[in-house]
PDB file of N, H, CA, C and O in Angstrom:
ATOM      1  N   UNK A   1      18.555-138.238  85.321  1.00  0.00           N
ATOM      2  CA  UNK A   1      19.211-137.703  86.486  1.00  0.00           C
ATOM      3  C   UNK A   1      20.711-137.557  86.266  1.00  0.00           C
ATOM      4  O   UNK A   1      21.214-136.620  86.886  1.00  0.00           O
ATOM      5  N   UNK A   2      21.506-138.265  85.535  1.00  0.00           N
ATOM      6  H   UNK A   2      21.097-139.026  85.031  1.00  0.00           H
ATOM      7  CA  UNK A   2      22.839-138.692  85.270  1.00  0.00           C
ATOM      8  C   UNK A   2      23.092-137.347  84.041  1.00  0.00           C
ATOM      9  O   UNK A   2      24.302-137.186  83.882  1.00  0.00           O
ATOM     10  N   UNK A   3      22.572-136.751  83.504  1.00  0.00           N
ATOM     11  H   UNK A   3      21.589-136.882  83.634  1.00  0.00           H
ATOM     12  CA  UNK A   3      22.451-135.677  82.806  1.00  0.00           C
ATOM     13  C   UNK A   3      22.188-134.625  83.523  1.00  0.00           C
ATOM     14  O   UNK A   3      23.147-133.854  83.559  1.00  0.00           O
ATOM     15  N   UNK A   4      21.388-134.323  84.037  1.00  0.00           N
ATOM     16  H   UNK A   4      20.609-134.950  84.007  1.00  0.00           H
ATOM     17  CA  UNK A   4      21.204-132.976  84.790  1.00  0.00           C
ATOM     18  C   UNK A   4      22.219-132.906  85.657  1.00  0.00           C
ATOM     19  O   UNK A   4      22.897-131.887  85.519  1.00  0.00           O
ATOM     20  N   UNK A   5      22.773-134.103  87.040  1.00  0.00           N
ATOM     21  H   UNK A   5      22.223-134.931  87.152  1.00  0.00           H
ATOM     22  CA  UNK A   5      24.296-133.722  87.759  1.00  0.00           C
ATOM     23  C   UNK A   5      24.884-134.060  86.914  1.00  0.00           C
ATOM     24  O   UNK A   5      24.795-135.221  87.316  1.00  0.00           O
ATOM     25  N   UNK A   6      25.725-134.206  85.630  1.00  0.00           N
ATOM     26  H   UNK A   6      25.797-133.264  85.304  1.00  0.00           H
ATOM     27  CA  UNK A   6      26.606-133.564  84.972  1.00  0.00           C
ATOM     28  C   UNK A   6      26.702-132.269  84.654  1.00  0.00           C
ATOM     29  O   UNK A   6      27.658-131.510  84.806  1.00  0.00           O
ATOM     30  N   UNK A   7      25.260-131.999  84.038  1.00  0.00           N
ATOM     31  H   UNK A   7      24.483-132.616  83.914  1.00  0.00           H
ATOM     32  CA  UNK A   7      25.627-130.588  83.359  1.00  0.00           C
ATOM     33  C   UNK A   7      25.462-129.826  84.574  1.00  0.00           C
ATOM     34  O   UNK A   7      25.809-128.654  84.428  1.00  0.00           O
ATOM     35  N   UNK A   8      25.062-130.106  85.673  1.00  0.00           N
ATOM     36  H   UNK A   8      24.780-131.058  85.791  1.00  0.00           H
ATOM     37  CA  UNK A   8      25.258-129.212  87.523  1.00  0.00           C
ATOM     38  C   UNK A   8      26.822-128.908  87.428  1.00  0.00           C
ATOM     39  O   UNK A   8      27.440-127.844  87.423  1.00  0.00           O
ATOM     40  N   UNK A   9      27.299-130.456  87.343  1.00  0.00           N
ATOM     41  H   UNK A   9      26.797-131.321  87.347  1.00  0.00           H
ATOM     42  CA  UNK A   9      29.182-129.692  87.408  1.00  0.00           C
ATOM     43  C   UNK A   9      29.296-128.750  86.868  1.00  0.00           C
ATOM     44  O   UNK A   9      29.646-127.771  87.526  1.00  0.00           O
ATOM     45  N   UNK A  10      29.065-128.612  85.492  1.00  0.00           N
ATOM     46  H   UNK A  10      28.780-129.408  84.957  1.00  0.00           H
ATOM     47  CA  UNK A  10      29.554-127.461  85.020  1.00  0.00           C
ATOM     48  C   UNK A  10      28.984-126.043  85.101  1.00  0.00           C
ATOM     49  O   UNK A  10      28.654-125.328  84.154  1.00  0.00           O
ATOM     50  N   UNK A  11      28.944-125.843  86.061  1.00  0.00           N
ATOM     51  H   UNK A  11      29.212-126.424  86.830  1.00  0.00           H
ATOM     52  CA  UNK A  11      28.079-124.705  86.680  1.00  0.00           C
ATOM     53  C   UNK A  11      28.505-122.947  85.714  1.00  0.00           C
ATOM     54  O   UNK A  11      27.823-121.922  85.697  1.00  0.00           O
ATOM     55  N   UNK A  12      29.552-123.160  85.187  1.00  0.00           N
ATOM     56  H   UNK A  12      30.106-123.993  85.201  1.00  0.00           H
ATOM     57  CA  UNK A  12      29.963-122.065  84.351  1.00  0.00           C
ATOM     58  C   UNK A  12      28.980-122.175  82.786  1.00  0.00           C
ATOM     59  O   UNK A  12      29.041-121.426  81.811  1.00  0.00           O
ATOM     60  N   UNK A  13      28.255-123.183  82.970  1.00  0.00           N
ATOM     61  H   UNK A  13      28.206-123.791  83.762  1.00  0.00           H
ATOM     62  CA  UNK A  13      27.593-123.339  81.615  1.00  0.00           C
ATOM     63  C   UNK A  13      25.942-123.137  81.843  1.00  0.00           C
ATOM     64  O   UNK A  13      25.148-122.549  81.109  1.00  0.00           O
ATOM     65  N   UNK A  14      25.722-123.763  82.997  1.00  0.00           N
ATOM     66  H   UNK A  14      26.367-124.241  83.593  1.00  0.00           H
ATOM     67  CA  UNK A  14      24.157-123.450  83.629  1.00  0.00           C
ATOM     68  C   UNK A  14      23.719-122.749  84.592  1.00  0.00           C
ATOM     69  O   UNK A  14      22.541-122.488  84.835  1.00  0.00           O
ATOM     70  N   UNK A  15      25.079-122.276  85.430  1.00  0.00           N
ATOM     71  H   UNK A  15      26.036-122.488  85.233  1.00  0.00           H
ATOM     72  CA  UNK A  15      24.587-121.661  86.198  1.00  0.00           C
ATOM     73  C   UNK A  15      23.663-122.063  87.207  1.00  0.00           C
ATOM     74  O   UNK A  15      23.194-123.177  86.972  1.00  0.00           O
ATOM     75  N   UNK A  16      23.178-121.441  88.419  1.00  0.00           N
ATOM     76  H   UNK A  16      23.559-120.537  88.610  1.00  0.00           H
ATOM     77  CA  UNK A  16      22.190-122.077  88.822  1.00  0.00           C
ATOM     78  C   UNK A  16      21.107-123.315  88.777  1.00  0.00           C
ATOM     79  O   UNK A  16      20.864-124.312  89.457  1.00  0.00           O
ATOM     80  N   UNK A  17      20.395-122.438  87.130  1.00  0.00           N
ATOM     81  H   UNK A  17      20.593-121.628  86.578  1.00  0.00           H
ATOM     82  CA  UNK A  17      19.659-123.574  86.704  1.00  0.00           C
ATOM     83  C   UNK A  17      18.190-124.054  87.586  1.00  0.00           C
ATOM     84  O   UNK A  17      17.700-125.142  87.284  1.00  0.00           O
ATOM     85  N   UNK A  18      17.733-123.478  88.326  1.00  0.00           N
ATOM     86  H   UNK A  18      18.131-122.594  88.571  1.00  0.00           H
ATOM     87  CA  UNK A  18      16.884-124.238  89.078  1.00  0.00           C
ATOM     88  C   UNK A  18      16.073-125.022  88.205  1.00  0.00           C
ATOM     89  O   UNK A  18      15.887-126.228  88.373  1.00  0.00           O
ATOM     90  N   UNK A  19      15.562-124.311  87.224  1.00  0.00           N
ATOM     91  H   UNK A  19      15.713-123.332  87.088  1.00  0.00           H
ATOM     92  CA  UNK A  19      14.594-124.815  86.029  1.00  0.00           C
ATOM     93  C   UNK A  19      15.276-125.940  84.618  1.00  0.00           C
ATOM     94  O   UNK A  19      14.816-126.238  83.516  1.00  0.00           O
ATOM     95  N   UNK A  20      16.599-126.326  85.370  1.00  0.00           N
ATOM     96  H   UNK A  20      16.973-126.083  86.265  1.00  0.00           H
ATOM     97  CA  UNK A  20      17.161-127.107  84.133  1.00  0.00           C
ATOM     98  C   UNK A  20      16.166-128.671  84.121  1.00  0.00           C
ATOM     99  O   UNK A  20      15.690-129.076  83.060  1.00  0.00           O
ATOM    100  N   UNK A  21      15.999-129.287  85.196  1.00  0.00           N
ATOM    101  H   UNK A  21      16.385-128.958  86.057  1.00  0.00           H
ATOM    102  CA  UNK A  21      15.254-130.108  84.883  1.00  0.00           C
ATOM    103  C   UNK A  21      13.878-130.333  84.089  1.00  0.00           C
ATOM    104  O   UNK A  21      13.625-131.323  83.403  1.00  0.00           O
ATOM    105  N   UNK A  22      13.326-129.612  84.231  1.00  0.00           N
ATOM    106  H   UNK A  22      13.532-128.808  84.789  1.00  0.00           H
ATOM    107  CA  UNK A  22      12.167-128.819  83.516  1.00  0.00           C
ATOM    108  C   UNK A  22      12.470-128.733  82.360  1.00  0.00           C
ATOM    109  O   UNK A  22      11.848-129.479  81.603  1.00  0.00           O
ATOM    110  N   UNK A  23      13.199-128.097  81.936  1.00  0.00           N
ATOM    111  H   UNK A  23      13.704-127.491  82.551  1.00  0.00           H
ATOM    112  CA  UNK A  23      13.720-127.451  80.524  1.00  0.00           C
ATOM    113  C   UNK A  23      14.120-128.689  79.403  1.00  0.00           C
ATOM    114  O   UNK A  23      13.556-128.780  78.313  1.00  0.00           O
ATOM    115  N   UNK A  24      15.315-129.730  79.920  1.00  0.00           N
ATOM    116  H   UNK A  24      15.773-129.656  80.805  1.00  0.00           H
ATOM    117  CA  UNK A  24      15.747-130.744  79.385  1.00  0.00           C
ATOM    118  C   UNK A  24      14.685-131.907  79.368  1.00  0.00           C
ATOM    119  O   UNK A  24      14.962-132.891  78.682  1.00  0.00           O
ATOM    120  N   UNK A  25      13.357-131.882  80.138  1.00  0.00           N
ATOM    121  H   UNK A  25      13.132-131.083  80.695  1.00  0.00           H
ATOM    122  CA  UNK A  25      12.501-132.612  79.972  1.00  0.00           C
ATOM    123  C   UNK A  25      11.219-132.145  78.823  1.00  0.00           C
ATOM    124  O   UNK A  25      10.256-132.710  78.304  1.00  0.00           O
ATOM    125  N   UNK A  26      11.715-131.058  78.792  1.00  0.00           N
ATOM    126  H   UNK A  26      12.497-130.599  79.213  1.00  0.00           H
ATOM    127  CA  UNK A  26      10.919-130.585  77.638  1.00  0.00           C
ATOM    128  C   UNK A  26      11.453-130.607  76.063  1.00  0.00           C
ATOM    129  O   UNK A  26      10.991-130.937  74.970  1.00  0.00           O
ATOM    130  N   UNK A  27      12.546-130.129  76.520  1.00  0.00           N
ATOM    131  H   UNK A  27      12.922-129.861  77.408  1.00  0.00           H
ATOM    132  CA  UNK A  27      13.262-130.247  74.984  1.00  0.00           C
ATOM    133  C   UNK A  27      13.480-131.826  74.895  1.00  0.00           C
ATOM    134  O   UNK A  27      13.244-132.141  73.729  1.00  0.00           O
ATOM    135  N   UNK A  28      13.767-132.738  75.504  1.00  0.00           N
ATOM    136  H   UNK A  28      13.958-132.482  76.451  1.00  0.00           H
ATOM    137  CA  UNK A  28      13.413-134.302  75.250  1.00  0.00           C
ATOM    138  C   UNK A  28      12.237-134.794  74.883  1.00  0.00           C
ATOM    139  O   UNK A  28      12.241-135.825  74.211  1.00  0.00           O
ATOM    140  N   UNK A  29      11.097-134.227  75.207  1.00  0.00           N
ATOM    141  H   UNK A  29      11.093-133.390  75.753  1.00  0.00           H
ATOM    142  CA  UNK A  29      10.050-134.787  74.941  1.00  0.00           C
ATOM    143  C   UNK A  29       9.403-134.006  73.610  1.00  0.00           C
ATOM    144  O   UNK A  29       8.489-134.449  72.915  1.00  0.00           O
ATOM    145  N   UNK A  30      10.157-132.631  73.411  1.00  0.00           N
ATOM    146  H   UNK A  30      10.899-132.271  73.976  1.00  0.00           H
ATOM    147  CA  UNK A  30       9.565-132.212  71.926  1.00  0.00           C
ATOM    148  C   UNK A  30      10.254-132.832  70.485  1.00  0.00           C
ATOM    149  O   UNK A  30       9.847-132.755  69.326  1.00  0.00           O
ATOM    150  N   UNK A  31      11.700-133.600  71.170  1.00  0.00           N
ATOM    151  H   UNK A  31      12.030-133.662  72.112  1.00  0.00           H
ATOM    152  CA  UNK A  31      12.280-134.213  70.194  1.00  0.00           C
ATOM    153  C   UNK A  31      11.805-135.475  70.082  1.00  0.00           C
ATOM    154  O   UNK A  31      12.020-136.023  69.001  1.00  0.00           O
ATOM    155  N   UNK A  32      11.060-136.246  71.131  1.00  0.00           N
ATOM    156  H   UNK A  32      10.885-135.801  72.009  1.00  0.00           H
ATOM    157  CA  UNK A  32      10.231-137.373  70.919  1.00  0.00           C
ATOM    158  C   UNK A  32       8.684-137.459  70.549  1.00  0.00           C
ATOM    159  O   UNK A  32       8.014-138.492  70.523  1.00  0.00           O
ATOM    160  N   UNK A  33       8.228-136.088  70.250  1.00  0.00           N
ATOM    161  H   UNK A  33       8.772-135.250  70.271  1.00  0.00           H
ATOM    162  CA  UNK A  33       6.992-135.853  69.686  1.00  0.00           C
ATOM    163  C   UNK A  33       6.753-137.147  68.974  1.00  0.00           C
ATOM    164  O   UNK A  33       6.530-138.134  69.674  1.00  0.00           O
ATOM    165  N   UNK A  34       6.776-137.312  67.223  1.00  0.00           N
ATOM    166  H   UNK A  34       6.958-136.510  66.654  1.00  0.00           H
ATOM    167  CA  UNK A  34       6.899-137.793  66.749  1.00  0.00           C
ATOM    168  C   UNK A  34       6.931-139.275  66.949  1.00  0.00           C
ATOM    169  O   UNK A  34       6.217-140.025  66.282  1.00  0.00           O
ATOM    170  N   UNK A  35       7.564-139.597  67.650  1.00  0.00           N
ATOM    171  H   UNK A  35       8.143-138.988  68.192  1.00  0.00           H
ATOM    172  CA  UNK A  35       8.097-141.089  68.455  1.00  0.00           C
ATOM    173  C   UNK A  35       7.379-141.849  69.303  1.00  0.00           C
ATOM    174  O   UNK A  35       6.783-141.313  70.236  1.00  0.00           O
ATOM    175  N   UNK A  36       7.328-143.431  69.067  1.00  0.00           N
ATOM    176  H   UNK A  36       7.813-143.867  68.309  1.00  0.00           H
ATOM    177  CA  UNK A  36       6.741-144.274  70.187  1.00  0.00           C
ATOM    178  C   UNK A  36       6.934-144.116  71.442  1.00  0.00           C
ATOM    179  O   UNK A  36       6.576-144.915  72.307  1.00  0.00           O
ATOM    180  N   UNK A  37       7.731-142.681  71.693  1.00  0.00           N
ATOM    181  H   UNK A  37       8.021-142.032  70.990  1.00  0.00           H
ATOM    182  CA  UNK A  37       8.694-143.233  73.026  1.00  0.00           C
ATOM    183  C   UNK A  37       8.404-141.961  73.988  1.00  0.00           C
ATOM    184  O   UNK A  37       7.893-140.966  73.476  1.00  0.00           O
ATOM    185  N   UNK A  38       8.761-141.970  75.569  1.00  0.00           N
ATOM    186  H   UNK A  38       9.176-142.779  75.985  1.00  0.00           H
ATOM    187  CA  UNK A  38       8.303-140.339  75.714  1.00  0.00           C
ATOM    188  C   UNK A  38       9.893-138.970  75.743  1.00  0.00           C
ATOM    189  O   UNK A  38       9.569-137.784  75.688  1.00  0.00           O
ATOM    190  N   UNK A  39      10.399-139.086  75.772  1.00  0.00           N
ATOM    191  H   UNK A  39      10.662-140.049  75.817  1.00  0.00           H
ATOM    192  CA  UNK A  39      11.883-138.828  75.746  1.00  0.00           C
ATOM    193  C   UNK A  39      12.649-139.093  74.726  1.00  0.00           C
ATOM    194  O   UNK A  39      12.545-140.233  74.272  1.00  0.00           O
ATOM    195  N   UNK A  40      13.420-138.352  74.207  1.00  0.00           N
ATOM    196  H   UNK A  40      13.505-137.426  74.575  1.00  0.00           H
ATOM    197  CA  UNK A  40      14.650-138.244  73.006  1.00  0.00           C
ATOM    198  C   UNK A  40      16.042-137.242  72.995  1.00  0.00           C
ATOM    199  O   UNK A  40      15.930-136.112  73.471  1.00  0.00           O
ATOM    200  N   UNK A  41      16.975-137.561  72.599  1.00  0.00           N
ATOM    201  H   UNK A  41      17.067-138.479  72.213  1.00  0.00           H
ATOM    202  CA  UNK A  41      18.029-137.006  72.306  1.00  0.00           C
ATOM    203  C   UNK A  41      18.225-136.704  70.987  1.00  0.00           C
ATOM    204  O   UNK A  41      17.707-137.696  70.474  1.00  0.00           O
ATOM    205  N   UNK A  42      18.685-135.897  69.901  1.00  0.00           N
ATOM    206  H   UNK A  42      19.105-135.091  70.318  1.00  0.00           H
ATOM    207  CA  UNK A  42      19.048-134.949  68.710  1.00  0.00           C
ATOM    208  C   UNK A  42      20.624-135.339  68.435  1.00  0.00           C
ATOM    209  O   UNK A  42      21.343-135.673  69.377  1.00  0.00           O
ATOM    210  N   UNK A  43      21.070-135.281  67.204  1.00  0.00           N
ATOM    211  H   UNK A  43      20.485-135.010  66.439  1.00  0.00           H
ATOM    212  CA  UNK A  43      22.461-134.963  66.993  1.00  0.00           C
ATOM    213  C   UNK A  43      22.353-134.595  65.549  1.00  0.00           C
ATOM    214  O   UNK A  43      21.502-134.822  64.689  1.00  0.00           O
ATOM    215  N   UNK A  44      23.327-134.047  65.558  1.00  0.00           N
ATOM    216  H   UNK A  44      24.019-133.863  66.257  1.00  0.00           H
ATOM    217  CA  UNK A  44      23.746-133.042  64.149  1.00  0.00           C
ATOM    218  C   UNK A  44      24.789-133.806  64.144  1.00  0.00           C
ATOM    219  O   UNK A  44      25.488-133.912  65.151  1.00  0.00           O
ATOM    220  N   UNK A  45      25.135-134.655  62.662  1.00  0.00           N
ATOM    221  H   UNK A  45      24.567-134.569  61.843  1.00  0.00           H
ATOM    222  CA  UNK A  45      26.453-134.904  61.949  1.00  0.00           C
ATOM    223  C   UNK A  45      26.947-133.707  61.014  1.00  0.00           C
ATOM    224  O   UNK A  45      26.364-133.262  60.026  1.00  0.00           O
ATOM    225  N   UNK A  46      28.147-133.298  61.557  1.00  0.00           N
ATOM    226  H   UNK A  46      28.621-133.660  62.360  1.00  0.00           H
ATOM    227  CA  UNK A  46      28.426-132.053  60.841  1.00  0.00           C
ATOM    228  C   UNK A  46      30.086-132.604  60.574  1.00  0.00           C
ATOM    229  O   UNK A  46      30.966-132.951  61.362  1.00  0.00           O
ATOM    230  N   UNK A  47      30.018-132.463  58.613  1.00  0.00           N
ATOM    231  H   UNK A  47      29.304-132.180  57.973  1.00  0.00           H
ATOM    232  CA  UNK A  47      31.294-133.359  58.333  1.00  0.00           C
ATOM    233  C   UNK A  47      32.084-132.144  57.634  1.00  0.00           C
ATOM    234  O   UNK A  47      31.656-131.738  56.554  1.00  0.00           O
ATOM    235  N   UNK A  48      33.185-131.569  58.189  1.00  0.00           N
ATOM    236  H   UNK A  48      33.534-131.899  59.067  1.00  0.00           H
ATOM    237  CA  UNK A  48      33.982-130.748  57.547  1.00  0.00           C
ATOM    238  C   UNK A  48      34.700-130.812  56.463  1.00  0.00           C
ATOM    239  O   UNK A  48      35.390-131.830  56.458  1.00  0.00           O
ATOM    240  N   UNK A  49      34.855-130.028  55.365  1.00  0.00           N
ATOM    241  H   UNK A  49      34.294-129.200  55.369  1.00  0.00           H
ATOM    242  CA  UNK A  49      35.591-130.280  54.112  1.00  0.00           C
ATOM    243  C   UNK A  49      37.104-130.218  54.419  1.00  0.00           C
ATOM    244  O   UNK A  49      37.417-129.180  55.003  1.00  0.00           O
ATOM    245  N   UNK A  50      38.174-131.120  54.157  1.00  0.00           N
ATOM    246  H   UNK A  50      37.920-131.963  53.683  1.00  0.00           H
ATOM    247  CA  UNK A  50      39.231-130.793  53.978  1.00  0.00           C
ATOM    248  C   UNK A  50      40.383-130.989  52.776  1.00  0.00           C
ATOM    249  O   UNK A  50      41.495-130.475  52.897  1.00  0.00           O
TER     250      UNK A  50
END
């Protein structure tokens, strides 16, 4: 819930959204496929050369 009214604030990014809950419960649970668990979060470490 603490995720979906955040990304609500930013309404220039979701817009409406009626279907965001839906959506983020899906893409959580296809990243927890795999997993003991029913829900997951993703991150990309992306290390720039300098």
């Amino acid at each position: 819930d603490d995720k979906i009214n955040a990304l609500r604030a930013h309404q220039t990014q979701v817009g409406e959204a009626k279907e965001l809950p839906e959506r983020l419960r899906g893409f959580s649970s296809d990243i927890a496929r795999d997993q003991p668990f029913e829900l997951a979060e993703a991150y990309k470490v992306i290390k720039m050369r300098t």
